[in-house]
C-alpha positions in Angstrom: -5.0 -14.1 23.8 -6.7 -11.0 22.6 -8.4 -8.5 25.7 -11.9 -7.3 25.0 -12.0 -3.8 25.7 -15.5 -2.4 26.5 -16.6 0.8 25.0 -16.1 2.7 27.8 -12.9 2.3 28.1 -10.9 2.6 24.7 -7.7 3.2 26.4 -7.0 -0.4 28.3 -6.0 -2.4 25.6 -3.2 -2.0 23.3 -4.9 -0.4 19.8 -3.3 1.5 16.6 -2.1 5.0 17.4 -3.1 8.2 15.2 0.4 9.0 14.0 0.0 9.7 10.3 -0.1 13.1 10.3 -1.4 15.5 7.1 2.0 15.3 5.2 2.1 11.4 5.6 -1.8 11.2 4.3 -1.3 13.5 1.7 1.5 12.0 0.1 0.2 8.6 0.7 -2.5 9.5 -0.7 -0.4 10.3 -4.1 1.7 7.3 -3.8 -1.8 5.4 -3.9 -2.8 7.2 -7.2 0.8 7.2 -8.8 1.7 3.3 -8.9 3.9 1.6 -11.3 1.3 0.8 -13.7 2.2 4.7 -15.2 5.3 4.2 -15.3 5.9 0.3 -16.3 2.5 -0.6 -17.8 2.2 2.6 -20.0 3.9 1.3 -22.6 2.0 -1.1 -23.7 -1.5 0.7 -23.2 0.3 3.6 -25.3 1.1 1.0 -28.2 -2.7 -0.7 -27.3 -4.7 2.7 -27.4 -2.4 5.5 -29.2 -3.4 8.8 -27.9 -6.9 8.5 -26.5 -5.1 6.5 -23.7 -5.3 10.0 -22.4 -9.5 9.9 -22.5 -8.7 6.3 -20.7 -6.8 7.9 -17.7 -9.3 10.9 -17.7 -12.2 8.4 -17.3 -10.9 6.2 -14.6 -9.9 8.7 -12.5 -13.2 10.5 -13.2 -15.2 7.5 -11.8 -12.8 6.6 -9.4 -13.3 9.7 -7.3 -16.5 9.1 -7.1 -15.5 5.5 -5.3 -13.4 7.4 -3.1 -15.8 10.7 -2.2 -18.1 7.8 -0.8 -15.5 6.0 0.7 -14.5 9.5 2.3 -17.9 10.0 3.9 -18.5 6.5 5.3 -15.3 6.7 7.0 -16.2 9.7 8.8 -19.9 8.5 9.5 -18.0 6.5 12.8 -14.3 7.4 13.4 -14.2 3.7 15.0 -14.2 2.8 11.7 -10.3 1.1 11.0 -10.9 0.8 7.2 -13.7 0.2 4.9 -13.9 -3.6 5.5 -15.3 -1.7 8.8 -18.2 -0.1 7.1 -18.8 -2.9 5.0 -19.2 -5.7 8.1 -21.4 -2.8 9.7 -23.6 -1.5 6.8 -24.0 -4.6 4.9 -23.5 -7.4 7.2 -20.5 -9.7 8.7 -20.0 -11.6 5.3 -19.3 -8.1 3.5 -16.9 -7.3 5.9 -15.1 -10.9 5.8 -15.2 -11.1 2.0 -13.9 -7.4 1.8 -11.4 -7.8 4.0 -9.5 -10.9 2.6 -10.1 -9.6 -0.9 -8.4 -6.5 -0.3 -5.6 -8.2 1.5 -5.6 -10.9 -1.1 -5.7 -7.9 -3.9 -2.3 -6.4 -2.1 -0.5 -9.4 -1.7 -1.1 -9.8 -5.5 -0.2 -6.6 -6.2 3.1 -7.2 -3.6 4.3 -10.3 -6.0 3.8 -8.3 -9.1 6.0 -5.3 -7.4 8.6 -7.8 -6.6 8.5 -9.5 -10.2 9.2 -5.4 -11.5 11.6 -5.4 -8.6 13.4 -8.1 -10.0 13.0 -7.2 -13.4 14.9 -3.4 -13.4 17.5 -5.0 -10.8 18.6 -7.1 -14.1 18.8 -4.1 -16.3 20.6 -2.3 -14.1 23.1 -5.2 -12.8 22.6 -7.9 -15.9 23.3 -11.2 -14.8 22.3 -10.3 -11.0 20.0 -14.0 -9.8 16.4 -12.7 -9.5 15.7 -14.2 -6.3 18.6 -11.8 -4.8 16.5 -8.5 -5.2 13.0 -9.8 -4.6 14.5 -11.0 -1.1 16.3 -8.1 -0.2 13.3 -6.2 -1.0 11.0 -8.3 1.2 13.5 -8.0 3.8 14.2 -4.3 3.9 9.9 -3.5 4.1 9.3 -5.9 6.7 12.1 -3.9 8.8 10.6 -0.4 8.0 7.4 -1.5 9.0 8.3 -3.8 12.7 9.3 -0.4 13.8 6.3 2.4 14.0 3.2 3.7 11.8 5.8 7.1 11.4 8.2 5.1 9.9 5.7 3.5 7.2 4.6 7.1 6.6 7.9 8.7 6.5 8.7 6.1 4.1 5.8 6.4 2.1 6.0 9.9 2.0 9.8 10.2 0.4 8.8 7.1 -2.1 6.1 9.4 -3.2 8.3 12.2 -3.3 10.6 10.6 -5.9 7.9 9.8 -8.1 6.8 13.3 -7.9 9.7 15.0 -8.5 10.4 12.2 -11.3 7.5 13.1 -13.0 7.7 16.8 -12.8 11.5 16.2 -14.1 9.9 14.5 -16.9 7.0 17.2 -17.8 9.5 20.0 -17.4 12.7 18.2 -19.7 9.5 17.5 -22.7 8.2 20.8 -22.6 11.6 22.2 -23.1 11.8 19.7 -26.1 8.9 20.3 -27.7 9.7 24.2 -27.4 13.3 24.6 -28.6 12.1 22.3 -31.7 14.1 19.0 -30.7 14.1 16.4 -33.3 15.3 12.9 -33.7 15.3 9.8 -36.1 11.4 9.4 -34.5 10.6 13.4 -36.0 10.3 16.2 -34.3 9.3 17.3 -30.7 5.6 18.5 -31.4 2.4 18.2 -30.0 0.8 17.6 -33.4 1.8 14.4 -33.0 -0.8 13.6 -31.0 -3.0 13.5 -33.9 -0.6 13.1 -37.0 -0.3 9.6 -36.7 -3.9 8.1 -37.0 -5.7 10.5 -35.0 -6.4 10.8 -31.3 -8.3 6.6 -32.1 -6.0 5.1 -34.0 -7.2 1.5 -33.3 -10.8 2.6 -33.0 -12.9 1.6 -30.8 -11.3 -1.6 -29.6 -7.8 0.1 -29.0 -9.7 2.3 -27.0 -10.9 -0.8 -25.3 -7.6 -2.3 -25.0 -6.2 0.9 -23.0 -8.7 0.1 -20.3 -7.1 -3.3 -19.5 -4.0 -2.0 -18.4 -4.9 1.4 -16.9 -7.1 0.0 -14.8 -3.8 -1.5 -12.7 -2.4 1.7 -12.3 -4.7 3.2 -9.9 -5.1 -0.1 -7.9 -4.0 1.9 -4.6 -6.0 5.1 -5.1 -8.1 3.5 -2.0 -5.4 3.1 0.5 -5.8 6.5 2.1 -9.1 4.4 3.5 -6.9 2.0 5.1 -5.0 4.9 7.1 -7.8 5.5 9.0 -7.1 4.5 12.1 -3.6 5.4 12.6 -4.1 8.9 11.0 -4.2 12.8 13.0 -7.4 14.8 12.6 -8.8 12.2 10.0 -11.4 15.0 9.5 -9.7 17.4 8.2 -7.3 15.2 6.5 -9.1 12.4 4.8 -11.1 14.9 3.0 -8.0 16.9 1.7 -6.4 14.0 0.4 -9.1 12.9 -1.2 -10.7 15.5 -3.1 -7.0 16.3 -4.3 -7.1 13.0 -6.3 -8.8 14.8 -9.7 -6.0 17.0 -9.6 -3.5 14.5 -8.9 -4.7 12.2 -12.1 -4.8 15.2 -14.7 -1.5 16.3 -13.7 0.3 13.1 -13.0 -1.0 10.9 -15.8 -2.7 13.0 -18.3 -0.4 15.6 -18.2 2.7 13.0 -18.5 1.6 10.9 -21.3 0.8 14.1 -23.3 4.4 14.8 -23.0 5.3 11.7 -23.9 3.5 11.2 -26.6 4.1 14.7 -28.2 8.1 14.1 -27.6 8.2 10.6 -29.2 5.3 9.7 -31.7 2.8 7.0 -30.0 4.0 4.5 -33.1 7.1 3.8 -31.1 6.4 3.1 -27.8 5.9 -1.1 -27.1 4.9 -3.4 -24.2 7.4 -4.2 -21.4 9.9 -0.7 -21.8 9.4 1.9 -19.6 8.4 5.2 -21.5 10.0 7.5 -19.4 13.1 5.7 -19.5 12.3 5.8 -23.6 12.2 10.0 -23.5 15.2 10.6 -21.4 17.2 8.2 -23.3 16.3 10.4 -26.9 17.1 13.2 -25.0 20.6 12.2 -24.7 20.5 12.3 -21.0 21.5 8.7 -20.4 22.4 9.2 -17.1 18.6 10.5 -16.2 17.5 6.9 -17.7 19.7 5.5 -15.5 17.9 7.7 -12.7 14.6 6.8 -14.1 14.8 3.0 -14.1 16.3 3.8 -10.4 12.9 5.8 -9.9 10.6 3.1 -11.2 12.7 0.9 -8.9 11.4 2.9 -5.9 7.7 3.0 -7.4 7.8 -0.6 -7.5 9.1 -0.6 -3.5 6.7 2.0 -2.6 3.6 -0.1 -3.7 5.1 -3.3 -2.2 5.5 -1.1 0.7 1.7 -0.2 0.6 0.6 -3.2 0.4 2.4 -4.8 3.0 1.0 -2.0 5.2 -2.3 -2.2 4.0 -2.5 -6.0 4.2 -1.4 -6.6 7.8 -4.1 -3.8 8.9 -6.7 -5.8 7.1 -5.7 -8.9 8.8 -5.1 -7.0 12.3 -8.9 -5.4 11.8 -10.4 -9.0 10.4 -8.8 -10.7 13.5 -10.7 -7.8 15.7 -13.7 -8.7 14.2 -13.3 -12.5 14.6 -12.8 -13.2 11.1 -9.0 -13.9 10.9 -6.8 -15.8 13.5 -7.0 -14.4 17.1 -3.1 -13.7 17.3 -2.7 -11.7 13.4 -5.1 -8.9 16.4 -1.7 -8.7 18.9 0.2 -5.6 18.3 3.6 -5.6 19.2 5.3 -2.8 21.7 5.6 -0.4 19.3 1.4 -0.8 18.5 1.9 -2.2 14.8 0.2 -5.8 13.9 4.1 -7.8 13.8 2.1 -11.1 13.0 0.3 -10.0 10.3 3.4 -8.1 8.9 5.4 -11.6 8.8 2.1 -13.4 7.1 2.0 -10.7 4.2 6.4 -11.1 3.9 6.1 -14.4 3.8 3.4 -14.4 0.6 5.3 -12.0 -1.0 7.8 -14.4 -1.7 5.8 -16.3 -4.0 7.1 -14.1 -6.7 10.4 -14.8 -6.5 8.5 -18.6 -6.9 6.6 -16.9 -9.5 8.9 -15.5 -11.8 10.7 -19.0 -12.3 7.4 -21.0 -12.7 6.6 -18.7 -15.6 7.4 -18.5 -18.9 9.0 -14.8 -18.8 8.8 -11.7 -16.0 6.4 -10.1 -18.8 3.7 -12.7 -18.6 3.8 -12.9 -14.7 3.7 -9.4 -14.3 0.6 -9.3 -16.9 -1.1 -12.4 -14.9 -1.2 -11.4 -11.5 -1.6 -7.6 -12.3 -5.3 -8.4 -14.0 -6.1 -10.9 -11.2 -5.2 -8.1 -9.0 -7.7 -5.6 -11.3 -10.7 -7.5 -11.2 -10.6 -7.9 -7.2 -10.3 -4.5 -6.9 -12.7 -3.9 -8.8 -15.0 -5.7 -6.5 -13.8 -3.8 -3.3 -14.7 -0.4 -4.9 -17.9 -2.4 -5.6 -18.3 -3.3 -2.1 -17.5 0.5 -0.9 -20.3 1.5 -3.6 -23.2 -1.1 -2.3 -22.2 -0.1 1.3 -22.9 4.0 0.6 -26.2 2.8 -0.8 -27.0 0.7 2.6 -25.9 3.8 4.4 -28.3 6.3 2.4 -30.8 3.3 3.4 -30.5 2.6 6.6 -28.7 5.6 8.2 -30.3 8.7 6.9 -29.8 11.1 9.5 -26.2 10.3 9.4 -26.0 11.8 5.4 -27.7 14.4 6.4 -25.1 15.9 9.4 -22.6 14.7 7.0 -19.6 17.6 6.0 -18.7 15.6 3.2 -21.2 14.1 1.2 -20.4 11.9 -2.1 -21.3 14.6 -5.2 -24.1 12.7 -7.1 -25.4 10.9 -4.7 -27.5 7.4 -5.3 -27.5 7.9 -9.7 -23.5 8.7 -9.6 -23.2 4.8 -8.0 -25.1 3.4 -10.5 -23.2 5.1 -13.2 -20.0 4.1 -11.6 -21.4 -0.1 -11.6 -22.2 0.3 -14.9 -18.4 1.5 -15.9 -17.3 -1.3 -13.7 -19.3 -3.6 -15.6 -17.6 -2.1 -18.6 -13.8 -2.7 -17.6 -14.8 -6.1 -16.9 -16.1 -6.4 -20.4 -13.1 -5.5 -21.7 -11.1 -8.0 -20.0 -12.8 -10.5 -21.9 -11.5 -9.3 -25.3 -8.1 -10.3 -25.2 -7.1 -14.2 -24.4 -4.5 -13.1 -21.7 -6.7 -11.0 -19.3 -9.7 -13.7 -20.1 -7.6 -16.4 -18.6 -6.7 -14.1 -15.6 -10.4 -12.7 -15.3 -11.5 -16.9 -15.5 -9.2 -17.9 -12.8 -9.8 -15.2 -10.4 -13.6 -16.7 -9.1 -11.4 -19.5 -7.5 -10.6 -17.2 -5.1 -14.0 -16.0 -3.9 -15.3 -20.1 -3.9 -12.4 -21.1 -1.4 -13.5 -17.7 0.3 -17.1 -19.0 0.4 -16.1 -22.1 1.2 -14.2 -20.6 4.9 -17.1 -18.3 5.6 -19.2 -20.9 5.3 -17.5 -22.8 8.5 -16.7 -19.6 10.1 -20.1 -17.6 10.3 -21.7 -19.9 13.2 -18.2 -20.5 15.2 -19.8 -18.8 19.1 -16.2 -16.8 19.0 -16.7 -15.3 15.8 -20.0 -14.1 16.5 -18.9 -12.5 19.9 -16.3 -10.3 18.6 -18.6 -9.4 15.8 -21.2 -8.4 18.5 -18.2 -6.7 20.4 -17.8 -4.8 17.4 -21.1 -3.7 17.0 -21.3 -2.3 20.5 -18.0 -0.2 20.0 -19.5 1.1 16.5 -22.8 1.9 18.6 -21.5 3.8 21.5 -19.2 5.9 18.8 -22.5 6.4 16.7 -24.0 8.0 20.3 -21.4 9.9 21.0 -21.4 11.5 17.9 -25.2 12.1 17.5 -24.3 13.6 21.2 -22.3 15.9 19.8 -24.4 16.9 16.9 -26.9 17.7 19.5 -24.3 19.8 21.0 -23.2 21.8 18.4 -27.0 22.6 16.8 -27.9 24.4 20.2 
């Protein structure tokens, strides 16, 4: 049984504490942008794309921030805003919020199977022969105990996973610069950044390799949003939010660009291939085995960071849909230590699927590339979601923009730009038969989610707690508005 707390009196009932302090959002916030599609899926949008995988990167990032600088300023609109399923149920009614918020879950618990496939998958290179049902459990096990315990100890986490892929990728930016200065060479050729272009130009597959390089990259910044779903647990979210996310240009042109032009100017594009870590590749022809060993230890913990992300991020979408009236009453409880325990045990539990997964399938390759484009195209409709609700807040909640400190560069035109590069990726997914079938499959999902909101929206419980809601987002909205009246006299 959940207690209804009025909005007068936010501190009666148990709620999520602000404990994520700058250091945890920032790096969070990097962990989002850094997943393991850089450093596992690389490969094979190298050998898709050649070199102007690099204009790929650059052009994903470039919209994304734009997803994000919108996101930023919604969430700051009403700080009783938990996440952008939130804004969405507020802005552009309770069916947004529903559908966004089981998508998003939905999208991480996805994302979750495919880090435990990876999981799996470097265990067995590392310790061949080692059952692939042992790591995906231990993994499981050993995030579902970091995160029973506190929001600190999710962020702490977080923050030294991120760490390690930092300093992993600053090792490997460093170790190629050095190569490609002191005039390495091995059976590949020399260590040159001519060989950027000295192998069929910058489009070496013309335009549909540059196509190709979309498919895959697009994975690898699934998580640049989850800085959103901090929110609620996180200090001074007005200072903070906005730090972390207008650092994410920087963050993509360092991180990504700046890697793969290493990579590709130690080792010629020509040899890189689908399902081998390049990373792991360049250390290796460095003769530093031992870093490759580190490496494929570092890609382990990229893989555990996102599955910790997600299980984070998917039991505060459940704990904020259950608020709301659109998810089991008891996934709203909070355990003593104020995290959402049921809805931490539901997202576990799912996560076990790929261990299911990866014997069901033909090989961890084609899994991984299954449920990672699945996972794509319904992100894809949550940054579409956070779009269409900044255009119902220019709409409906003018005054709001206007006091806003952090208003989305652009405005109105830079959405529709960013639909139309949506509309673009998902192009692309049709052109190969792999992501078609994955692309074809995925509207299942958003029938059976149809389907439950369907028999939901006229339930008298649902609609109270989304009325509840409302009034809590109101007396937030006055409070603020007194304030701004406040601070203009």
């Amino acid at each position: 049984m959940t207690i209804q707390r009025p909005p007068s009196a936010p501190v009666e009932a148990p709620h999520l504490e602000r404990q994520l302090s700058n250091r945890h959002i920032q790096l969070i916030a990097i962990g989002g942008a850094i997943g393991t599609g850089l450093f596992m899926g690389s490969g094979k949008t190298i050998s898709a794309a050649g070199p102007s995988v690099i204009f790929v990167y650059m052009i994903i990032g470039f919209m994304l921030f734009f997803v994000m600088r919108a996101m930023g300023e919604l969430l700051l609109s009403n700080l009783h805003y938990k996440s952008f399923s939130d804004f969405a149920a507020d802005l552009l009614g309770p069916w947004a919020g529903f559908f966004t918020g089981w998508t998003y879950w939905f999208c991480w618990v996805i994302t979750g199977i495919a880090d435990v496939i990876a999981i799996a998958g470097y265990s067995q290179e590392l310790w061949p022969g080692l059952p692939l049902w042992i790591p995906g459990l231990v993994t499981v096990a050993i995030l579902l105990l970091l995160n029973l315990t506190t929001v600190k100890a999710f962020g702490e986490t977080e923050f030294w996973f991120a760490l390690i892929k930092i300093i992993a990728i600053a090792a490997l930016i460093i170790v190629g610069l050095f190569m490609i200065f002191s005039g390495f060479s091995s059976d590949a050729g020399p260590a040159t950044f001519s060989n950027l272009w000295s192998h069929g130009g910058f489009f070496p597959n013309e335009f549909m390799g540059f196509v190709a390089g979309f498919q895959i990259a697009v994975f690898a910044f699934v998580g640049i949003e989850l800085v959103g779903t901090t929110a609620a647990e996180a200090k001074d979210p007005e200072k903070n939010l906005p730090r972390a996310i207008n650092s994410i240009p920087i963050r993509v042109l360092l991180f990504y660009v700046g890697a793969l032009i290493i990579l590709m100017s130690v080792i010629p594009w020509t040899q890189f291939a689908a399902g081998h870590s390049p990373f792991i590749a360049m250390f290796s022809l460095a003769g530093l085995g031992a870093a490759a060993t580190v490496v494929n230890l570092v890609v382990l913990s990229s893989a555990m960071s996102s599955a910790n992300s997600g299980i984070y991020s998917t039991s505060r979408m459940v704990y904020g849909l259950a608020q709301e009236g659109d998810a089991p009453v008891r996934f709203g409880a909070l355990s003593r230590r104020k995290v959402p325990q049921n809805a931490l045990f539901l997202s576990c539990v799912l996560l076990l699927a790929g261990v299911v997964l990866m014997y069901a399938g033909e090989n961890i390759g084609k899994a991984f590339e299954m449920v990672t484009t699945v996972s794509a195209v319904c992100f894809v409709f949550v940054w579409s979601i956070i779009l269409a609700s900044y255009i119902a807040f220019r709409r409906r909640r003018p005054h709001l923009h206007a006091a806003s400190k952090f208003k989305m560069p652009g405005g109105i035109p830079m959405v529709w730009a960013v639909f139309a590069f949506f509309a673009f990726v998902l192009w692309t997914l049709t052109t190969q038969p792999d992501t078609l079938t994955a692309l074809l499959v995925t509207p299942i999902w958003f029938i059976i989610l149809g389907a439950a909101w369907f028999v939901l929206r006229r339930r008298p419980a649902h609609l109270a707690r989304y009325q509840a809601f409302k009034d809590e987002l109101q007396s937030e909205q006055d409070v603020a508005g007194g304030r701004q009246a406040v601070d203009s006299l």
